[in-house]
N, C-alpha and C positions, 0 to 999 in steps of 0.2 A: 757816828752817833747823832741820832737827833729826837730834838722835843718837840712838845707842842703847849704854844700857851696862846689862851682863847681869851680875849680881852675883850669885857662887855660893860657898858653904861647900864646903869640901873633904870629900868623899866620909866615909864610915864605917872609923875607922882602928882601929889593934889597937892591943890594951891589953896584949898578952902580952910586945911589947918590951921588952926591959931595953936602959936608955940612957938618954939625955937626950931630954926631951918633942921637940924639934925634930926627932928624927932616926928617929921613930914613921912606920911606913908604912900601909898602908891594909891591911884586914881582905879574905878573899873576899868579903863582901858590899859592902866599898867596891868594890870592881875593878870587881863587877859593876854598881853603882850610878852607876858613874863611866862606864863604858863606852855603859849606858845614856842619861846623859845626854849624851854624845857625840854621838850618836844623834838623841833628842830635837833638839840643835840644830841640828844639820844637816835634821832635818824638817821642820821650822819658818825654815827659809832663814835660820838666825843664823848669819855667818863674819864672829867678830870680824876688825877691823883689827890690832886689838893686845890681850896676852893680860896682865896686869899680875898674878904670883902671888910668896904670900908665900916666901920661901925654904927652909921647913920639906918634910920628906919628903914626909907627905901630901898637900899641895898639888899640889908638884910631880908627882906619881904622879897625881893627880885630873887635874889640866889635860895632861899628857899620854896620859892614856885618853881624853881628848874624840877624840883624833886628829883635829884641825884642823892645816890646813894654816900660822898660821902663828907664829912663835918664840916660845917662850916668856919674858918677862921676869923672874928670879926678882930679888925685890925685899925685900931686912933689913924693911925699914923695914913692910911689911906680917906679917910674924910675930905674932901678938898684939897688931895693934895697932888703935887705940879708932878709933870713927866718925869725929873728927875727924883723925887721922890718914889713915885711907882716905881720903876726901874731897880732902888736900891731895896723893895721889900720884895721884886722877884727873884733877886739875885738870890736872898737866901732860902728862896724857896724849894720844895723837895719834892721828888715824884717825875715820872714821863711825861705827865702833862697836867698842867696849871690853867685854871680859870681865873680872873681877874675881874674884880666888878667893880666898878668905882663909880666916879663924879666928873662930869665937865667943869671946867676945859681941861681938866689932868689927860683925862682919861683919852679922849681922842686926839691932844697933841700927844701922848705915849703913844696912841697905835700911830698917826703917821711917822712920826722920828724912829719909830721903829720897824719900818715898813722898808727895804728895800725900792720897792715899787708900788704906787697906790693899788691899792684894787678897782676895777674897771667900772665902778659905783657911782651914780649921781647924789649919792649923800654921806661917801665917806668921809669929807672932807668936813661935814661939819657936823657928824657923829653923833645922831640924833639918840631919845632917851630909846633903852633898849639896842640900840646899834652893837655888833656883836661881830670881831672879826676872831678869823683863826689862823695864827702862823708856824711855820711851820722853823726850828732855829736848829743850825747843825751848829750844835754844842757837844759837849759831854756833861758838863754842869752847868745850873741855871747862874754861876758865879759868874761863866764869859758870855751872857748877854750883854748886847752893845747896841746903842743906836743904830739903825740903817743896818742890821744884821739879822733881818728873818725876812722871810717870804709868807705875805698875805696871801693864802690858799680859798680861802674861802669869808664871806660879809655878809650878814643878811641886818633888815630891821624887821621888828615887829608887823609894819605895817606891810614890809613883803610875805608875813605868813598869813596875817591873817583876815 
């Protein structure tokens, strides 16, 4: 048996916003980078099951420019939060395959501690906004994900689409 969970940094956000960091939306080059990746996954025959995103502005603006068909989940508990946190809200997630949108540094120390082996990327390592890997986990359920237990099939960023 196996899944697929696509783990992506929310798009390139503005820094011009006055507010509160959560409530910070995406810049025209996230829209654009966001839409793109939208794009990419649909090319690439990716249609999560289920969309699992932090609650903060950008996020939610990133995973609704994919324009996938289906709901989006906004989730507290992924706002800023660490790898092992990611981790324990994929576990109870459901579906053949999982999108995951969050925040740095959560989000791309998740994808490498969950990487097997890096992808052959000059900026996986430091998982820029929009950076978007997809692994591939022979599981039966999202309950036995584990560190260093998928394989990074595919990486792209923004900046490689567009």
């Amino acid at each position: 048996m196996s899944k697929k969970l696509i783990i992506m940094r929310h798009a390139k956000s503005s820094w011009e916003h006055e507010g509160p960091d959560k409530t910070r939306p995406l810049n025209e080059r996230g829209r654009k980078g966001a839409t793109a990746l939208g794009e990419w996954l649909r090319s690439q025959n990716l249609h999560p099951d289920t969309i699992l995103c932090s609650s903060a502005a950008r996020t939610q603006e990133t995973a609704a420019r994919l324009k996938l068909s289906q709901p989006i989940s906004s989730i507290d508990a992924l706002y800023m939060g660490s790898a092992d946190e990611l981790l324990q809200e994929v576990k109870s997630a459901e579906g053949e395959t999982v999108l995951l949108v969050a925040h740095n540094p959560g989000i791309g120390d998740f994808a490498e501690r969950l990487a097997q082996k890096a992808p052959m990327h000059p900026r996986f390592l430091d998982y820029p906004s929009g950076a978007t890997t997809v692994f591939e986990c022979d599981i039966a359920s999202w309950s036995e994900l584990e560190f260093g237990g998928a394989t990074a099939t595919q990486f792209t960023t923004p900046r490689d689409l567009v």
